[in-house]
N, C-alpha and C positions, 0 to 999 in steps of 0.2 A: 469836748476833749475825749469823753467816754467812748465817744461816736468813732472819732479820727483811730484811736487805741484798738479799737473791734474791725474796722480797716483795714488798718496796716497788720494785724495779726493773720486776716484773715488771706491778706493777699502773700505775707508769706507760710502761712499754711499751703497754698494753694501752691505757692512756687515751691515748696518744698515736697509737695503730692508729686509735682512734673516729676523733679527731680529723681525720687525713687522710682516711678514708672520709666523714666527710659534706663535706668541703670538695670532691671529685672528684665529687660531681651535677650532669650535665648535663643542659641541656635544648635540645630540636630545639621547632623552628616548621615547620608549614608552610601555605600556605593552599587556601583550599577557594573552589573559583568552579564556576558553572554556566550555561549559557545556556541559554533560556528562548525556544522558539521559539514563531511565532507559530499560531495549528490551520490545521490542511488544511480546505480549504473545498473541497466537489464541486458543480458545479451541473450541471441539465442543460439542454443547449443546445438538443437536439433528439429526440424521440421517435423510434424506430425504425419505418416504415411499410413493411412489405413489400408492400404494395398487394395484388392480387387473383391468387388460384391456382385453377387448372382444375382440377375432379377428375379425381383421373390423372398429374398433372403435377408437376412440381418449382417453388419461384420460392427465387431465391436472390439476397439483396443483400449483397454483397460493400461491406469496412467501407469503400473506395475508389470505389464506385460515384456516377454524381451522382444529385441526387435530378431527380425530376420524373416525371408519371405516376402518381401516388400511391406512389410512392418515396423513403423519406426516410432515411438513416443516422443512425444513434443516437448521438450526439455526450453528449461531458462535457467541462468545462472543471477540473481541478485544480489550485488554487493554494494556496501555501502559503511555506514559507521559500527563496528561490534557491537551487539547485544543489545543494539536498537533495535525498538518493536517500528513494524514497516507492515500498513496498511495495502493489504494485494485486490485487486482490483480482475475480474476475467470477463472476458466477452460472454455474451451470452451466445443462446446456442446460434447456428447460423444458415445460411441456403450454400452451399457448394454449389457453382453453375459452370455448366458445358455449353458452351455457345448461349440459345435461348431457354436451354433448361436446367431446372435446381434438384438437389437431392439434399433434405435435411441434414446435416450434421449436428447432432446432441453429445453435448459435453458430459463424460464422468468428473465426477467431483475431483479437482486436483489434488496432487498428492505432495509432500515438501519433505528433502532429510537435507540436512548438516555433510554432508558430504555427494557426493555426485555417484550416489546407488541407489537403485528402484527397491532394494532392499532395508526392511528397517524405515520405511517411508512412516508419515503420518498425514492423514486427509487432513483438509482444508475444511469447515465448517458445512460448508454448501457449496454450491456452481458457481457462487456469487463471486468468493473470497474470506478471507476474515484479515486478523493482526497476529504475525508471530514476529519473533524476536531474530534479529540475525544471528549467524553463532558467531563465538568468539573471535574468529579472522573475518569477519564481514563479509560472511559469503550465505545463503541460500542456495538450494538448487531446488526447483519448481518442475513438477512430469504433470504433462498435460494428456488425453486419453479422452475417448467417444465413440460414437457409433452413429452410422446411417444403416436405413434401411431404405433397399431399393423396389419399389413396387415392380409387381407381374410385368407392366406395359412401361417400365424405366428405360428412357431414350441410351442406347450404349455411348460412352465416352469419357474422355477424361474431365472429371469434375475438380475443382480447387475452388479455393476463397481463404481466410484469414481468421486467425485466432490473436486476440491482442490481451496481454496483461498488464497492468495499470499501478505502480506504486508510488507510495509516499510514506515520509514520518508521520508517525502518528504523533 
């Protein structure tokens, strides 16, 4: 009888164990949000025209120089979300080519202002790129600026090629 009493106590100890363990399930919430920015848009403003180099000679447009003379700096406009930092991306340097032949073109270091003046600019880290911040209406304006130099025995002609910049959120 001792036996059957230790039993039955025990099995409902045990239903009474279930019991309180399914009653102590809790549950947590939490929410989930994202914002949804709007794309970076690149335009270009202006073509880079380094005008005309002597053979022999150096010409070099600097991203702060004005244009004129067949002189023009390479402009880009950047917009995107306000006061997002936006990871800029630049070609490296490259070959200009005229039919079968090249004339280096080497990048100066980009320049970047808040408004659309070669004045009041701030350089870029390196040739590379770096992260700045849009200003508060979602705009950048990027001046791009280089130089070839054309050797003694430089084939005469018109040279071109491409300058590409590359962005995203950081």
């Amino acid at each position: 009888m001792k036996k059957l009493m230790l039993v039955a106590a025990m099995v409902l100890g045990l239903a009474g164990m279930s019991f309180a363990q399914t009653g102590s399930i809790k549950n947590g919430t939490l929410s989930i949000g994202t914002t949804v920015l709007p794309g970076l848009t690149v335009s270009d403003k202006h073509d880079l025209a380094l005008g005309s180099v002597v053979q022999g000679q150096t010409k070099d447009v600097s991203p702060t120089t004005a244009a004129g003379g067949g002189v023009q700096v390479g402009e880009f406009l950047v917009n995107g979300d306000p006061s997002h930092n936006v990871i800029f991306t630049f070609s490296a340097d490259a070959n200009l080519v005229s039919g079968a032949n090249t004339i280096l073109f080497t990048q100066d270091v980009p320049v970047w202002n808040t408004t659309e003046s070669q004045s009041g600019t701030t350089a870029f880290a390196g040739t590379g790129g770096g992260t700045v911040a849009l200003y508060s209406d979602g705009n950048l304006y990027i001046f791009v600026g280089g130089s070839v130099t054309a050797s003694a025995t430089q084939q005469a002609g018109t040279y071109s090629g491409t300058y590409t910049l590359q962005v995203q959120y950081q």
